[in-house]
C-alpha positions as CSV (number, residue, x, y, z in Angstrom):
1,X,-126.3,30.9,-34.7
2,X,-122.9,32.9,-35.5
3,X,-119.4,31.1,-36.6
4,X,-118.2,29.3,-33.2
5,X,-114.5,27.5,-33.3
6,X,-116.2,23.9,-34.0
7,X,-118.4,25.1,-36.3
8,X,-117.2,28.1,-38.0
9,X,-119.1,28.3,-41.5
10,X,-117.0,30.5,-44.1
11,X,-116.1,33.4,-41.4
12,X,-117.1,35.4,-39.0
13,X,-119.9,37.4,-41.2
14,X,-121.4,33.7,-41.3
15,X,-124.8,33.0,-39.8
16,X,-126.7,29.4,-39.8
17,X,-127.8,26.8,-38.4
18,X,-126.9,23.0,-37.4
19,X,-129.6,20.4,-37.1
20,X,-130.2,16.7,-36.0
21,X,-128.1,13.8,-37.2
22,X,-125.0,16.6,-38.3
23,X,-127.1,18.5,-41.5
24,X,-126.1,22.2,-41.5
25,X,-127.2,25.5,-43.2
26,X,-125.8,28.7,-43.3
27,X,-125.2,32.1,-45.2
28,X,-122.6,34.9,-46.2
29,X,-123.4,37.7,-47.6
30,X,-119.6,38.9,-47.4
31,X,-119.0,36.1,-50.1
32,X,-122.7,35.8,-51.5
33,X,-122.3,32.1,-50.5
34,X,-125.5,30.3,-49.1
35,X,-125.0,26.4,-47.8
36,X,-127.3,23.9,-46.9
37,X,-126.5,20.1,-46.1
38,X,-129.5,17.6,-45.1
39,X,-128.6,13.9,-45.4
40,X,-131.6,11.2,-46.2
41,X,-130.3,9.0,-43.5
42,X,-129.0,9.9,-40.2
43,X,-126.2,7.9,-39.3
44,X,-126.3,6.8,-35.4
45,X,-123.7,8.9,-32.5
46,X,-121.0,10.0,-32.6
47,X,-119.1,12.6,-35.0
48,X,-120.5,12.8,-38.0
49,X,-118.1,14.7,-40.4
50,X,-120.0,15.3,-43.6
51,X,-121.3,18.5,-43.5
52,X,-117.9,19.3,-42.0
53,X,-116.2,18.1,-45.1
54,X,-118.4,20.1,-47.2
55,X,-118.4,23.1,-45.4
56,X,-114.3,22.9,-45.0
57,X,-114.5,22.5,-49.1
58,X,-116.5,25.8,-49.6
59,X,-114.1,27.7,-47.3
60,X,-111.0,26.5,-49.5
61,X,-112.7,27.3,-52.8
62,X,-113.4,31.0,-51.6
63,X,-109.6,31.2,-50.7
């Protein structure tokens, strides 16, 4: 998958992936940053905002 507006990684070099109960992965190689987010316990619907968070906190440290 490539960066979409919801879900959009560090930028627009960014490929990944998003999987069941809101883990994440992705890559890139602009920044040499790889990600990767699996939770031990999927927490029922809804928004789940972890790997958000996380991901939100990568793109701010590479600012």
């Amino acid at each position: 998958m490539l960066p979409t507006e919801s879900n959009p990684m560090i930028g627009p070099n960014s490929f990944g992936h998003t999987g069941r109960g809101g883990s994440l992965a992705f890559a890139d190689p602009e920044h040499g940053v790889a990600f990767a987010y699996a939770m031990n316990r999927v927490i029922g619907g809804g928004d789940d905002v972890r790997a958000a968070s996380l991901a939100e906190a990568v793109r701010r440290s590479l600012a």
